[in-house]
N, C-alpha and C positions, 0 to 999 in steps of 0.2 A: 826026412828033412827035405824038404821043397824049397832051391836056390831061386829067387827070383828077383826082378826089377820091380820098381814101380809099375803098376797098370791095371787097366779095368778091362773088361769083357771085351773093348776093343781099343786093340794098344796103342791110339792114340788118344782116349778121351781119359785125362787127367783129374779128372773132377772129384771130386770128395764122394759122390755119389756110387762112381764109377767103381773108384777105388775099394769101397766100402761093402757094394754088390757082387765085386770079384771074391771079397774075405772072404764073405758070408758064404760062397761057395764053397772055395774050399775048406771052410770048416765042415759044411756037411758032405764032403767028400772025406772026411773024417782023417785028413790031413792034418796032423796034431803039430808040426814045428816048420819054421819058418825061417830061412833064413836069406834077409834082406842088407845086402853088403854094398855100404857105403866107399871104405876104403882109403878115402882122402877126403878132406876138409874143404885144403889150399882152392881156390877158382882157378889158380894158375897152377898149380900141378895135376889138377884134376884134368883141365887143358891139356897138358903135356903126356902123361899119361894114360887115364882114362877117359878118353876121348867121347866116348858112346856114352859113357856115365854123364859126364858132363853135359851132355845133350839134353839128357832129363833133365837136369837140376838136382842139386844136391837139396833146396825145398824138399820137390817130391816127395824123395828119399825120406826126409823126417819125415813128410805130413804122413806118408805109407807106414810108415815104422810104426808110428803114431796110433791110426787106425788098428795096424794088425796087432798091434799088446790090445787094443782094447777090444777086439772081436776074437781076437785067440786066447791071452789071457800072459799073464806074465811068468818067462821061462818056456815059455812057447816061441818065442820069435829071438831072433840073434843078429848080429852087426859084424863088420868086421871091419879094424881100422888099421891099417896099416903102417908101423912103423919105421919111421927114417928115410921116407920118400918128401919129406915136409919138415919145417921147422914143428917142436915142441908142441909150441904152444898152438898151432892150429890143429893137433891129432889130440891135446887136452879138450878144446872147442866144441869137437866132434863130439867127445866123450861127456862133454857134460849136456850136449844137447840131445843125446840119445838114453843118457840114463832117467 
């Protein structure tokens, strides 16, 4: 399992393309599971706590997520959402925008 952020071959271009060319890689590096953790929903506790996530965008994060189910395949790729650093309903938010 390979933890990773958002990113493309170089870790600033964002781009759909980017991102999509990095997958493609490691899938044939034949790296089978992905895990790409979100964490927090909230813009303000994401702020507060994760600072460097935040800097992405928590976008990315989906549009990444996104991409890697559908170049890896589903049950390959993982989230992680951390509970009780945020009200409820924004760690539900996360969850429904990730499933």
């Amino acid at each position: 399992m390979l933890c990773l952020s958002p990113r493309g071959y170089n870790i600033n271009d964002i781009s759909d393309e980017s991102y999509e060319k990095y997958l493609k890689q490691l899938k044939k590096w034949n790296i089978s599971g992905l895990s790409i953790k979100l964490e927090l929903y909230s813009d303000e506790k994401r702020k507060k706590y994760i600072p460097q996530k935040d800097n992405k965008g928590k976008e990315n994060y989906f549009r990444f997520i996104k991409l890697a189910v559908s170049i890896s395949g589903k049950g390959n790729v993982r989230s992680c959402i951390i509970i009780g650093l945020e009200e409820i309903e924004y760690s539900l938010k996360a969850v429904e925008r990730i499933k």
